[in-house]
C-alpha positions as CSV (number, residue, x, y, z in Angstrom):
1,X,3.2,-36.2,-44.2
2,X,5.6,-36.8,-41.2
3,X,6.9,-32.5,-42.1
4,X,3.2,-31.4,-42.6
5,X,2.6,-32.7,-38.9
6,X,6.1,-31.1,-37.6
7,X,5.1,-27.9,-39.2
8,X,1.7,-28.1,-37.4
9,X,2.7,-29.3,-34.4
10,X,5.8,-26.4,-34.0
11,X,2.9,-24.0,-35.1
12,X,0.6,-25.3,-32.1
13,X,3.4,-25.3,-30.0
14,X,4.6,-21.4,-30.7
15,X,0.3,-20.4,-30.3
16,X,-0.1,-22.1,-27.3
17,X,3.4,-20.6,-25.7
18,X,2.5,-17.0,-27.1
19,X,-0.7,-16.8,-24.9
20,X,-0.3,-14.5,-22.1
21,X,-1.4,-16.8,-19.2
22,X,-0.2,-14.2,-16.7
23,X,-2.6,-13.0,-13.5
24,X,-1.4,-9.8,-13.7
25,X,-0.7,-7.0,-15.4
26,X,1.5,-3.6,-15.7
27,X,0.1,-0.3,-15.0
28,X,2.1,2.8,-16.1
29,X,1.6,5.9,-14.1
30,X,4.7,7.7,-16.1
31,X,7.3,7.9,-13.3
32,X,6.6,4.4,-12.4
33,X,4.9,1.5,-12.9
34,X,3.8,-1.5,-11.1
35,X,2.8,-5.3,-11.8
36,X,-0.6,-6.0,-10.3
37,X,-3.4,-8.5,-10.5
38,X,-5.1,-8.3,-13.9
39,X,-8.6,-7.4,-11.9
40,X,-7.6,-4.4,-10.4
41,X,-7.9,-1.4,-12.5
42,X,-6.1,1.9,-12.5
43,X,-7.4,5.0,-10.1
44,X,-6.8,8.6,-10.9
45,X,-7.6,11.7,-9.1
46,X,-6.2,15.4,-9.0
47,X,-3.6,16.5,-6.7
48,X,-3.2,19.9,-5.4
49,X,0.7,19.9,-4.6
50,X,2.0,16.4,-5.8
51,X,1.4,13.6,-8.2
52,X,-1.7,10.8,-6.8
53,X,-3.2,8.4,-8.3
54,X,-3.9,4.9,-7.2
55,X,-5.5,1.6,-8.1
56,X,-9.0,-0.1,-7.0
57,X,-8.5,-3.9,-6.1
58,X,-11.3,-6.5,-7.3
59,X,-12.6,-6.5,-3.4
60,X,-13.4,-3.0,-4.4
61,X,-10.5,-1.3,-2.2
62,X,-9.0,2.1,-2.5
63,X,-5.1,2.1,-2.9
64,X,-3.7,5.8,-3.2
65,X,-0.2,6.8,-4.0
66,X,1.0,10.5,-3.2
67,X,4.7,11.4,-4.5
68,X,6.0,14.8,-3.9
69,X,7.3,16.5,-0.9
70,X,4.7,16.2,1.3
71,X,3.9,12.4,1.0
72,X,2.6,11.4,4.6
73,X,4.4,8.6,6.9
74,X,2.7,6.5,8.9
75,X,4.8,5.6,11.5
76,X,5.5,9.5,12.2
77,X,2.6,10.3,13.6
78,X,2.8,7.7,16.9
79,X,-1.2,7.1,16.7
80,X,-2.3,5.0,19.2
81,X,-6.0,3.8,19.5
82,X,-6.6,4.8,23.4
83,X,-9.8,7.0,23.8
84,X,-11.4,8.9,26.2
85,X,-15.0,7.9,27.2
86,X,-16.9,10.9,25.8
87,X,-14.5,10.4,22.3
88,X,-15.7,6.8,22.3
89,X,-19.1,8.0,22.9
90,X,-19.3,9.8,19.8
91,X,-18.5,6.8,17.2
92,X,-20.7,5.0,15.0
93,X,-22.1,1.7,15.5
94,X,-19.3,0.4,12.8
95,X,-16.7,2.2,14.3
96,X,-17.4,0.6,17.8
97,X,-17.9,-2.9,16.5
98,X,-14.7,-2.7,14.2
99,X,-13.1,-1.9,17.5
100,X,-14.4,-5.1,19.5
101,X,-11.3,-6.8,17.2
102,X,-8.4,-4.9,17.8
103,X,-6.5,-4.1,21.0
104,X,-7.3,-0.6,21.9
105,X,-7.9,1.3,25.7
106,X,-11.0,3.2,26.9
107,X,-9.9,5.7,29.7
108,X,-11.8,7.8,31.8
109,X,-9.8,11.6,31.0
110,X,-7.2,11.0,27.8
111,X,-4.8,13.5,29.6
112,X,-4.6,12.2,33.3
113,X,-4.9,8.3,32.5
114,X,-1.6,6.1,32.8
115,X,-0.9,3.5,30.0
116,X,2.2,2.4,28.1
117,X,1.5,4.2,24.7
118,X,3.9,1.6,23.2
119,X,1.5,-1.1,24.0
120,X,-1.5,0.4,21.8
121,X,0.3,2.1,18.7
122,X,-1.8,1.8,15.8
123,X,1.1,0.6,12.9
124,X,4.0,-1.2,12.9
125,X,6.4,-1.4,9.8
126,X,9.5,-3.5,8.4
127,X,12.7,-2.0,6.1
128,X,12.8,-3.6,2.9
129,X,14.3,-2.7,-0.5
130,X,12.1,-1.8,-3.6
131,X,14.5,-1.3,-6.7
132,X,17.0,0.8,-5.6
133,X,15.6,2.4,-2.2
134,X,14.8,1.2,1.2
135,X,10.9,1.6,2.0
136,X,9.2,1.0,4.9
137,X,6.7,-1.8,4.5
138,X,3.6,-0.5,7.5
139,X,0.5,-2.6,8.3
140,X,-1.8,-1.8,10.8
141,X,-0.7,-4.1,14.3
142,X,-4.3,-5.6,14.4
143,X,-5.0,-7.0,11.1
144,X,-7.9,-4.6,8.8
145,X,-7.8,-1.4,11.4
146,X,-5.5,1.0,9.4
147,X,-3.4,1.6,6.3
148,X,-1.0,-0.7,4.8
149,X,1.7,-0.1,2.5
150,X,5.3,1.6,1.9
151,X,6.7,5.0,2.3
152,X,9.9,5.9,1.5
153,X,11.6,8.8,2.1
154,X,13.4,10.3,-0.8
155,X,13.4,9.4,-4.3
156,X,15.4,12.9,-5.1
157,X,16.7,15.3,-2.6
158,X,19.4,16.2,-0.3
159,X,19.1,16.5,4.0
160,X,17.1,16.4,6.1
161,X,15.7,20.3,5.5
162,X,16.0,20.2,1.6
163,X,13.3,19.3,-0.7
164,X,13.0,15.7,-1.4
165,X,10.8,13.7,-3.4
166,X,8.7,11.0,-1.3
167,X,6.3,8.2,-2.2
168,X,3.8,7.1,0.5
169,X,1.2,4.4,-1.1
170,X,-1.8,3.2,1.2
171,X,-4.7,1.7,1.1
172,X,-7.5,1.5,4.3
173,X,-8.7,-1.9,6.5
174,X,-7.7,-4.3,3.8
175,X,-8.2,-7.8,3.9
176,X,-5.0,-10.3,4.5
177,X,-5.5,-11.2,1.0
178,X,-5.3,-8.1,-0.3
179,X,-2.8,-6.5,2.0
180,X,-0.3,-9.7,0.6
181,X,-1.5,-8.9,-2.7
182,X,-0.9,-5.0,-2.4
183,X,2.7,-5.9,-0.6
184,X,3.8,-8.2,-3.5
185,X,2.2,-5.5,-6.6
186,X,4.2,-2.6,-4.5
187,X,7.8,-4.9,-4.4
188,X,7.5,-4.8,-8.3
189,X,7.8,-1.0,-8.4
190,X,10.1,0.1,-11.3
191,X,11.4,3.8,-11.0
192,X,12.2,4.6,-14.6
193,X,13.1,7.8,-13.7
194,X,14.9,7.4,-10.5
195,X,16.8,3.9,-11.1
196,X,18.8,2.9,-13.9
C-alpha cells in the first residue's frame, strides 16, 4: 500500500508541476519573437517596404513593429508640443482636454515666439541592451501623450550611408501599466537571426 501511495503521489506531483502556470506567452513573428502577457494577441498588417506587424494588448492598445530600413526614430524628429493659437484652434475637444495634462506652450506666432524648445520636447529615451544590441527605450515626457517603446538602429548593416536593418516598435498614449508591460515583453526580444 505504502508504493501504491508513492506512485500516486509522484504521479500528482509530476501533473501538478507540468501545468503551465505562466502569464505569458511567446509569439513568433519569424525573425523574432517575444514573451508577452498571455491576453495580448498577435497583430498583422501588410507593409509596403519592410516587415510590420504588432500585437493588441488586453486594454485594447495598438503596438506596431516596423523592421527594415526605414524604421522611424522618435527621438530624431525633436517634436515639441508648442502651438500657435490658430493650430490650437483647430483641435478636437479630446485633443485639447488630453492636453490640459501634459506640459505644452500656446504662443501667439509659432515663428516669432521665444521659448526653450528643450523645455517642451515631446519624448525622452534611455540606452539599454536587448540581446545583443543597444536600443533606445522612448516614452513620451508626460505620461500617455505619445509613443513608447525601442528603436534601435541596425540589426544588419554597415555606416552611417549604407543600408541597415532597423526595428522601431511603438505603441500610442499607453497606460503606465501597459507601457511597463510593453517595456518588459520588448526586453525579452530574441533575434534568432541576428544573435547567436
Amino acid at each position: 500500500m505504502t508504493f501504491l501511495r508513492k506512485i500516486l503521489f509522484t504521479t500528482i506531483l509530476f501533473t501538478l508541476m507540468s501545468c503551465d502556470k505562466s502569464d505569458n506567452k511567446t509569439v513568433n513573428y519569424g525573425v523574432f519573437e517575444i514573451t508577452v502577457p498571455k491576453k495580448w494577441s498577435k497583430y498583422k498588417i501588410k507593409g509596403i517596404d519592410s516587415y510590420v506587424g504588432g500585437l493588441i494588448t488586453n486594454k485594447n492598445d495598438t503596438l506596431i513593429f516596423d523592421l527594415g530600413w526605414y524604421s522611424p526614430d522618435l527621438t530624431k524628429n525633436n517634436e515639441v508640443l508648442v502651438f500657435d493659437k490658430s493650430e490650437y484652434s483647430e483641435f478636437t475637444d479630446k485633443q485639447k482636454k488630453q492636453l490640459e495634462k501634459v506640459k505644452h506652450l500656446i504662443v501667439d506666432d509659432f515663428l516669432n515666439s521665444k521659448y526653450k524648445p528643450q523645455d517642451y520636447l515631446k519624448y525622452e529615451y534611455h540606452l539599454d541592451s536587448i540581446a545583443c544590441f543597444q536600443a533606445k527605450f522612448i516614452k513620451p515626457k508626460n505620461k500617455g501623450f505619445g509613443a513608447s517603446g525601442i528603436y534601435i538602429d541596425s540589426l544588419k548593416g554597415g555606416g552611417p550611408n549604407s543600408n541597415k536593418t532597423r526595428l522601431s516598435f511603438y505603441g500610442n498614449n499607453l497606460s503606465d501599466s501597459i507601457q511597463n508591460e510593453f517595456f518588459k515583453a520588448l526586453k525579452s526580444l530574441k533575434f534568432k537571426k541576428y544573435c547567436k
